[in-house]
PAZAPA-4460 file (N, C-alpha, C; in steps of 0.05 Angstrom, whole numbers, plus 32768, in hexadecimal, padded with zeros to 4 digits):
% residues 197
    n_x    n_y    n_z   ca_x   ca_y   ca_z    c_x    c_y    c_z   seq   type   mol
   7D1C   81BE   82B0   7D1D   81B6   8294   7D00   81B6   8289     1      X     A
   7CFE   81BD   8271   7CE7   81BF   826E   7CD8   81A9   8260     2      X     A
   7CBC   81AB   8259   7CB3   818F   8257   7CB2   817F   8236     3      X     A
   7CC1   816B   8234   7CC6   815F   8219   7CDF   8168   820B     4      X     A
   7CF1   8173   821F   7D13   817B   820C   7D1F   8162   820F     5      X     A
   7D19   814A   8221   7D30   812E   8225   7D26   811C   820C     6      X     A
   7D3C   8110   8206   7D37   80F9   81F3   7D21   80EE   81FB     7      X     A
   7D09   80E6   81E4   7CFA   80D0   81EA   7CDD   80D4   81FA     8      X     A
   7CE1   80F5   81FC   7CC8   80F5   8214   7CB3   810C   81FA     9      X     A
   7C99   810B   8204   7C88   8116   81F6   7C8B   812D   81FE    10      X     A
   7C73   8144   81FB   7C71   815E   81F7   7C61   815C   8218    11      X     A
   7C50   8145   8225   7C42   8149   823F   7C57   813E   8252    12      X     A
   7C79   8138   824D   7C8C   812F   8261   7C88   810F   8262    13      X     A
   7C74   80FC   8258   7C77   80E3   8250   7C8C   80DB   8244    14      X     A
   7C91   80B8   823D   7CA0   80A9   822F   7C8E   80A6   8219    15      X     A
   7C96   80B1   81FE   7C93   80B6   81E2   7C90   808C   81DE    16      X     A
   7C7D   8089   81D0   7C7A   806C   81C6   7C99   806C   81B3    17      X     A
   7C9C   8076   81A3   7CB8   806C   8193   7CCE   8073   81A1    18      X     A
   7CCE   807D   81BE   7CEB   807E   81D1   7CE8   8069   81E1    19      X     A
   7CD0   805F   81E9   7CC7   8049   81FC   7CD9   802E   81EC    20      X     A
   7CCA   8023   81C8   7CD7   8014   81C2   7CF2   8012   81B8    21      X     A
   7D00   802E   81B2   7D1E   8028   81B6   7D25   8020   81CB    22      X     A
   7D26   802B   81DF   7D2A   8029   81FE   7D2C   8007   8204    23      X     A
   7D12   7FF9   81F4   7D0C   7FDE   8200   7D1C   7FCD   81EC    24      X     A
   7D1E   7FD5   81D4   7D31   7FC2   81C5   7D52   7FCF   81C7    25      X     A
   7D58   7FE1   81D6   7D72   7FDB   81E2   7D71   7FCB   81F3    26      X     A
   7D61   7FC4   8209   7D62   7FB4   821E   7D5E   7F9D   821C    27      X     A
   7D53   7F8D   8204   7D54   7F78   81F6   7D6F   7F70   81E0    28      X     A
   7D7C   7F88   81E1   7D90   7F7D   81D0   7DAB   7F85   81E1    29      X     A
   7DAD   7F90   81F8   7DC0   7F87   8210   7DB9   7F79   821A    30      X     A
   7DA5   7F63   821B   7D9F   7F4C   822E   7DA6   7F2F   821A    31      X     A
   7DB0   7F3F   8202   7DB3   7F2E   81EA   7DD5   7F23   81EE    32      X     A
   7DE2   7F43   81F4   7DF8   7F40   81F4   7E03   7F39   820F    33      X     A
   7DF7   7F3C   8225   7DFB   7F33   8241   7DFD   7F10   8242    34      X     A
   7DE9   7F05   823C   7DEA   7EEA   8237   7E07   7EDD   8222    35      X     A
   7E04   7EF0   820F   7E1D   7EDB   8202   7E34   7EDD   820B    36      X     A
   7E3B   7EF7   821D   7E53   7EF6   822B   7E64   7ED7   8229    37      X     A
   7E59   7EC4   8231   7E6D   7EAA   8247   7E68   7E95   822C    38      X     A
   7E68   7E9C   8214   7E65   7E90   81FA   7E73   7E98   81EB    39      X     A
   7E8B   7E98   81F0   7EA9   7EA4   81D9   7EAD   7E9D   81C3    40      X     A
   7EAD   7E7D   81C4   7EAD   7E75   81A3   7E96   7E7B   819A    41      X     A
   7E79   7E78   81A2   7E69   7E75   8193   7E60   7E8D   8184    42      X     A
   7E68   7EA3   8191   7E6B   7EC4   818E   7E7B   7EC7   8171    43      X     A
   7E93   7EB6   8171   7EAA   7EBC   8164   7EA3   7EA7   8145    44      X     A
   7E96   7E8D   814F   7E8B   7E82   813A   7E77   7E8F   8128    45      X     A
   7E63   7E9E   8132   7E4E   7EAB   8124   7E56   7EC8   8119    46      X     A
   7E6C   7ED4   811C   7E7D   7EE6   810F   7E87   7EE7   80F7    47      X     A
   7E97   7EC8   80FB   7EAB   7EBA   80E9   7E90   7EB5   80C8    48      X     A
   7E78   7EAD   80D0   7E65   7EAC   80BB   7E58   7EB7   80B9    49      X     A
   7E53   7ED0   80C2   7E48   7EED   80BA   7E60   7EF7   80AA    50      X     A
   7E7D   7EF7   80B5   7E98   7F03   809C   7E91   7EF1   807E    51      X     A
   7E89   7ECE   8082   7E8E   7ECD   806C   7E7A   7ECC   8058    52      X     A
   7E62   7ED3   8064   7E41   7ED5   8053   7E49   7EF7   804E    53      X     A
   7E56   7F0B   8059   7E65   7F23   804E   7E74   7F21   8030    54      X     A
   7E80   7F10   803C   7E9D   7F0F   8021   7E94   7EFB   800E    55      X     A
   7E81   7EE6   8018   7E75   7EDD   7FFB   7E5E   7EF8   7FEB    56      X     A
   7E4D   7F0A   7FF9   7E40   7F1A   7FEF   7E57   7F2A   7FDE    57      X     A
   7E6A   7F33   7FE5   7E76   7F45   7FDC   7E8C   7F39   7FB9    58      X     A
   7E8B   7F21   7FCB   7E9B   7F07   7FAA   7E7F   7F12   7F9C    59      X     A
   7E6B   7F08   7F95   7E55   7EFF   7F8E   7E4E   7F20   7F7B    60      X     A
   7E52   7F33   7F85   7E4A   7F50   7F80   7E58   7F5A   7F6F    61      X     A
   7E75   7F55   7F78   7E8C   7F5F   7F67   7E8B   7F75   7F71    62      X     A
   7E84   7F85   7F84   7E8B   7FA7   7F8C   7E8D   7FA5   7FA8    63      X     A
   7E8E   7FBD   7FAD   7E8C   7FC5   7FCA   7EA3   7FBE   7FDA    64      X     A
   7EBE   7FC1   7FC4   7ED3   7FBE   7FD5   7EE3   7FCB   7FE9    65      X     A
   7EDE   7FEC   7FE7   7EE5   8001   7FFC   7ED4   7FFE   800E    66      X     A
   7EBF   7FF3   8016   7EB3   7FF0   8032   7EC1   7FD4   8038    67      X     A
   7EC7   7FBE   802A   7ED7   7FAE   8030   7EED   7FB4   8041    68      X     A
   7F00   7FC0   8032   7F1B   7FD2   803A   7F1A   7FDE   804B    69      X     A
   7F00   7FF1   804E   7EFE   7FF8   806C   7EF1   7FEE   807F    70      X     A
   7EE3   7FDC   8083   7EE0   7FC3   8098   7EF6   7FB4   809A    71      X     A
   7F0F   7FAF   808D   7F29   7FA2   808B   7F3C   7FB7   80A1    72      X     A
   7F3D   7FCB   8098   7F45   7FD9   80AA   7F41   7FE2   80CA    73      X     A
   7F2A   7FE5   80C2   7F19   7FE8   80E3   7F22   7FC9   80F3    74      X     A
   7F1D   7FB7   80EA   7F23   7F9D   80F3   7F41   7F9A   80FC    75      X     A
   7F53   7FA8   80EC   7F69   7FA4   80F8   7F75   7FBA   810D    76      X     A
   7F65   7FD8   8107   7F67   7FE1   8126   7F5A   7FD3   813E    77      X     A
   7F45   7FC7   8137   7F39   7FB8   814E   7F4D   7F9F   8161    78      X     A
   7F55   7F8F   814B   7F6F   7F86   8154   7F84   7F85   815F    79      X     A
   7F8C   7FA4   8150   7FA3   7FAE   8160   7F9F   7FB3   8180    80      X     A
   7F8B   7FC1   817F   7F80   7FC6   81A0   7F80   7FBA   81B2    81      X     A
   7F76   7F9B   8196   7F76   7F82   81B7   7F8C   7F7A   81BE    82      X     A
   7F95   7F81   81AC   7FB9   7F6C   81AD   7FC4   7F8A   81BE    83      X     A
   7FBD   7FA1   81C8   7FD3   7FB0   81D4   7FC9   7FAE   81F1    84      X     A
   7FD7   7FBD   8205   7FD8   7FB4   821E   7FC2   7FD3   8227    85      X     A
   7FBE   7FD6   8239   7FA7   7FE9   8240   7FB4   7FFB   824A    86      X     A
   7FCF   7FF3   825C   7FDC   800A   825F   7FF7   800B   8253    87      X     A
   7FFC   801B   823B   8013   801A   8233   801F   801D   822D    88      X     A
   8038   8012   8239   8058   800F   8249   806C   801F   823F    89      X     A
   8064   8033   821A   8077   8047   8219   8065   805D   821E    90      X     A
   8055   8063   8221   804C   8075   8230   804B   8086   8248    91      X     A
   8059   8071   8260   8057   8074   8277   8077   807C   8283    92      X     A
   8072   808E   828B   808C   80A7   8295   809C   8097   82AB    93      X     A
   8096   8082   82BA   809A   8078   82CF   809D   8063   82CA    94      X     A
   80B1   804C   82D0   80A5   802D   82C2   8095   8025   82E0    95      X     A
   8094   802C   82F6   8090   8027   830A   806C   802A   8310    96      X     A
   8068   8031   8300   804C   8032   82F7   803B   8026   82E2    97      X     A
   8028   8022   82F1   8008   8010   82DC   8017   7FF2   82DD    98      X     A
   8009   7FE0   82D8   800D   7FC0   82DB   8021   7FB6   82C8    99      X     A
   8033   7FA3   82CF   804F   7F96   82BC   8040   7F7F   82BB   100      X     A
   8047   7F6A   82B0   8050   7F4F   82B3   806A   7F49   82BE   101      X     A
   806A   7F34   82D2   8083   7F29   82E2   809A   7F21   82D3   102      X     A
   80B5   7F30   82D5   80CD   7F27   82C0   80D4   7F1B   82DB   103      X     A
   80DD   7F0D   82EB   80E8   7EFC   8302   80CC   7EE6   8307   104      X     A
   80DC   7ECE   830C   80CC   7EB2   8318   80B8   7EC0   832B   105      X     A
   80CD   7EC9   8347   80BB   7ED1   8357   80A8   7EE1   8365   106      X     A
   809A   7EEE   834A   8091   7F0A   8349   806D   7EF9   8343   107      X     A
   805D   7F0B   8349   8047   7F05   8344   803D   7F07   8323   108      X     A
   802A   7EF1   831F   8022   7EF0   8303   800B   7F04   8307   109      X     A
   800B   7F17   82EE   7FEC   7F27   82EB   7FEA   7F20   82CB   110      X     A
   7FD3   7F1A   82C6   7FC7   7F15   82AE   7FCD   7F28   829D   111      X     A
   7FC8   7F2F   8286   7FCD   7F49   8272   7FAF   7F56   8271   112      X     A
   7FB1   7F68   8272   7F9A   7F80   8271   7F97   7F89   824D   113      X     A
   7F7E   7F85   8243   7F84   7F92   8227   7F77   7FB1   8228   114      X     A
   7F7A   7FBC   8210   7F72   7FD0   8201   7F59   7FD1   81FF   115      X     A
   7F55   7FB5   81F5   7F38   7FB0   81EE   7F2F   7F9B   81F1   116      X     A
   7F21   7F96   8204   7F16   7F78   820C   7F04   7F6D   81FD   117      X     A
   7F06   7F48   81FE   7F02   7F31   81E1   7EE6   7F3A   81DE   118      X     A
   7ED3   7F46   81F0   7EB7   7F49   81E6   7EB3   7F63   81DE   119      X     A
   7EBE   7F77   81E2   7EB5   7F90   81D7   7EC9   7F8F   81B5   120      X     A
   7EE0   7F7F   81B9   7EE9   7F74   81A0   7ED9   7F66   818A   121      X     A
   7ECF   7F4D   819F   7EB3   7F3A   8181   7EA4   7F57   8182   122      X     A
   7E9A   7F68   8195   7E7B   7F77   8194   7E82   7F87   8174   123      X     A
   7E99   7F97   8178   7E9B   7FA6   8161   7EA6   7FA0   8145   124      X     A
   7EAB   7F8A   8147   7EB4   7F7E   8136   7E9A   7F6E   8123   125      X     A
   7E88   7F6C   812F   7E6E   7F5E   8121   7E60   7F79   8119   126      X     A
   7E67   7F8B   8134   7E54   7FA5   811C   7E5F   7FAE   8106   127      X     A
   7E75   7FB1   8105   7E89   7FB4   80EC   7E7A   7FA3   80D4   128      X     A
   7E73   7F8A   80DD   7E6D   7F76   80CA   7E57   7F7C   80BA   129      X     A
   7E42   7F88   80CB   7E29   7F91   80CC   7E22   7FA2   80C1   130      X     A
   7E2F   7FBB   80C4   7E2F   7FC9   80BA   7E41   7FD2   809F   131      X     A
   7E54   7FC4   809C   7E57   7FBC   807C   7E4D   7FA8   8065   132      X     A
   7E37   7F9C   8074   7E29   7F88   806A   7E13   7F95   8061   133      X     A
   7E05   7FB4   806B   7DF2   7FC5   8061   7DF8   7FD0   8057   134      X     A
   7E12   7FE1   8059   7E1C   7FED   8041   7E1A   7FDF   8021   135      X     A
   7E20   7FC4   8023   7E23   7FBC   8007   7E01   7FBE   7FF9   136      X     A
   7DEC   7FC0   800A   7DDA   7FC8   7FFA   7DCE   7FE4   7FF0   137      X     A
   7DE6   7FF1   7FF3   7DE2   800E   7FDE   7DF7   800F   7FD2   138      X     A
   7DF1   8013   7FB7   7E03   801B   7F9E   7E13   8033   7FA6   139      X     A
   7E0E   804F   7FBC   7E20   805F   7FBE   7E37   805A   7FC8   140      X     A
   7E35   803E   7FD1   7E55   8035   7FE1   7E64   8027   7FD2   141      X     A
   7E5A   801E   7FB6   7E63   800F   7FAD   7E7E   8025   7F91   142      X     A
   7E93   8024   7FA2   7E9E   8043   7F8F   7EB3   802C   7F83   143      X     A
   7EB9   802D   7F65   7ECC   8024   7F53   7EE3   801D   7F57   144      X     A
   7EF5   800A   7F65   7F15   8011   7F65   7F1E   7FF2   7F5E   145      X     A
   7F38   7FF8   7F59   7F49   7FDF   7F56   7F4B   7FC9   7F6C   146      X     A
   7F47   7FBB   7F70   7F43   7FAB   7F89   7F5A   7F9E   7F8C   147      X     A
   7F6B   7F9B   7F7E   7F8B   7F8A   7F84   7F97   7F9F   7F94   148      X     A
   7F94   7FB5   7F8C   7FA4   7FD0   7F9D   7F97   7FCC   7FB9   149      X     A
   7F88   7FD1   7FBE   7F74   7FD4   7FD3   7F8B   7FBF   7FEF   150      X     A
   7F87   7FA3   7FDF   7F8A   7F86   7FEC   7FA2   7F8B   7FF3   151      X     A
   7FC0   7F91   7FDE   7FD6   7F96   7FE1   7FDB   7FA6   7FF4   152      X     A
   7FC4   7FC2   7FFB   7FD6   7FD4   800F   7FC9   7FC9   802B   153      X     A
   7FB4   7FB8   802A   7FAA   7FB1   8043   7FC1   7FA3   8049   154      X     A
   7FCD   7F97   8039   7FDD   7F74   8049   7FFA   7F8A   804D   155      X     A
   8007   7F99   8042   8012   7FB1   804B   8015   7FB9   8064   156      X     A
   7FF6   7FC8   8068   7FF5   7FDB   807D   7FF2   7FC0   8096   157      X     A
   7FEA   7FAB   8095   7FE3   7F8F   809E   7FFE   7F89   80B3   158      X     A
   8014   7F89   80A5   802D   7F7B   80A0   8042   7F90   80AB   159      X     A
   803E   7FA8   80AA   8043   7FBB   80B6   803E   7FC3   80D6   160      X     A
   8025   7FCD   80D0   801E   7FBF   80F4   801D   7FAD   8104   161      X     A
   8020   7F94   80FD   8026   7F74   810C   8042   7F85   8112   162      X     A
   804E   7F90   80FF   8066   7F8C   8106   8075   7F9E   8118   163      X     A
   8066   7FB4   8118   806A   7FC8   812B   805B   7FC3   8144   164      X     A
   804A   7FAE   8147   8039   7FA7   8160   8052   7F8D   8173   165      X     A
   805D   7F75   8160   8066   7F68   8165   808A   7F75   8176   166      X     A
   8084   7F8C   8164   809F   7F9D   816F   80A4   7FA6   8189   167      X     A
   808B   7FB5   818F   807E   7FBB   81A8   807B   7FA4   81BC   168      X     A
   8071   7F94   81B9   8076   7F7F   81CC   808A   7F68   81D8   169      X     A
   80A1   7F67   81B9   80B8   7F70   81C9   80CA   7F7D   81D7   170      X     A
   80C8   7F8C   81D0   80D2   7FA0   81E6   80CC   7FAD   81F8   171      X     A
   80AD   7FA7   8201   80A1   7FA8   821F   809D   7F95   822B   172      X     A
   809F   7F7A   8220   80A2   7F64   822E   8089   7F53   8233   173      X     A
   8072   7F56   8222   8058   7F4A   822C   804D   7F40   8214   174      X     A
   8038   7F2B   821D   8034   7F15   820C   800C   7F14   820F   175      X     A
   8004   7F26   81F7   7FE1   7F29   8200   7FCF   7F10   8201   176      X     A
   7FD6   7EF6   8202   7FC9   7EE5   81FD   7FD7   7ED1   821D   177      X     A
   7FC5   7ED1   823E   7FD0   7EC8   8250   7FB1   7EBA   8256   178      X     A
   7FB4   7EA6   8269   7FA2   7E9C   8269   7FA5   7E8C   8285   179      X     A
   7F94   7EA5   829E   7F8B   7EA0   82B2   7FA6   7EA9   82CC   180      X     A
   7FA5   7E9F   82E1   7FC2   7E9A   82EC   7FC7   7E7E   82F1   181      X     A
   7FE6   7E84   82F9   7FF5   7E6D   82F1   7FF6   7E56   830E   182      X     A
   7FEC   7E3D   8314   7FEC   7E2C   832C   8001   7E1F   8329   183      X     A
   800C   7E1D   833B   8022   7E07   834A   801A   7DF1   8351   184      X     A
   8020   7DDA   834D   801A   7DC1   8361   8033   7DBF   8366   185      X     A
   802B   7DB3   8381   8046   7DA3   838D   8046   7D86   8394   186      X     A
   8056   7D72   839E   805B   7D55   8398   803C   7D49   8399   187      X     A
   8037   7D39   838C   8018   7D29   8395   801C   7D16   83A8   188      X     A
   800C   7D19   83BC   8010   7D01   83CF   7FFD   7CE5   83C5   189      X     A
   801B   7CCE   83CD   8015   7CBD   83C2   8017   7CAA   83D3   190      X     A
   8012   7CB3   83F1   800F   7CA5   8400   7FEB   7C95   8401   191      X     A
   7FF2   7C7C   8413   7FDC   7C67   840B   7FCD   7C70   8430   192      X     A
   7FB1   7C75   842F   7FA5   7C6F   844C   7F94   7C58   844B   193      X     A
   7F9B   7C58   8465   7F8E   7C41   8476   7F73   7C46   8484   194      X     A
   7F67   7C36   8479   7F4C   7C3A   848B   7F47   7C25   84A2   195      X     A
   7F45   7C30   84B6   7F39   7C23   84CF   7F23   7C14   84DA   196      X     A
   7F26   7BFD   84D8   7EFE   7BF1   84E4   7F08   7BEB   8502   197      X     A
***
């Protein structure tokens, strides 16, 4: 290979000073996202008020409702994904294949597998945020339309897919929201001991 065709490297086969600091503020901002991992609400809290310092900018502006609509949208493919199963069940030629949930007592419990797991769910879901939150500072995004229409076909297309999702999961039999596996106890002993001197 010859010398300086890879990302980031100079013309003498060095690390280019402006590949060096991308390089280092990705690794500062996966060490960002590594840590918040085992912090679910607080992830989900600081979302919830970045959506609504969004949607008050966007009250406040009066425009920028098709990036709205399409951050509305994206959000609810994102959803859908999490709410679907990872492998899935009309897809599969065999039912004897990829992971079920237990329809019998005495069958083993397996957790549900998603589509899209709760952190790559918050992850893209805040960029979404993020990046419709920069959009609203250029006037090229800000394009003219009726905004009742907009709202009406979201809660539509909304209401539509719940309902075709909710459909699906009846009739494969699984429930995306499980939480851990399931313990047995058996009688508590309530017997009294005696201690010996």
């Amino acid at each position: 290979m010859p010398e300086g065709d890879s990302a980031g490297e100079s013309i003498h086969g060095r690390p280019s000073a402006i590949g060096n600091f991308f390089k280092r503020l990705g690794q500062i901002y996966q060490s960002w996202l590594d840590k918040s991992t085992p912090f679910s609400a607080v992830r989900w809290a600081a979302t919830l008020i970045l959506t609504a310092i969004y949607m008050l900018r966007v009250y406040i502006l009066q425009g920028w409702y098709i990036v709205t609509y399409a951050l509305g949208i994206y959000h609810l493919n994102l959803f859908i994904a999490f709410l679907s199963p990872k492998v899935d069940p009309s897809l599969l030629d065999d039912p004897d294949e990829g992971p079920e949930l237990p329809t019998k007592q005495n069958e083993e419990f397996r957790p549900f597998i998603r589509r899209l797991p709760e952190f790559k769910f918050w992850h893209s879901a805040t960029k979404g945020i993020v990046i419709a939150m920069i959009c609203t500072f250029f006037e090229a995004f800000n394009v003219p339309v009726f905004w009742p229409i907009l709202v009406m076909y979201f809660i539509m297309l909304f209401c539509i897919t719940m309902k075709r999702q909710i459909k699906h999961m009846i009739k494969y039999r699984y429930l995306p929201f499980t939480h851990g596996k399931r313990t047995y106890r058996g009688k508590e002993d309530t017997a009294k001991t005696f201690h010996c001197i």
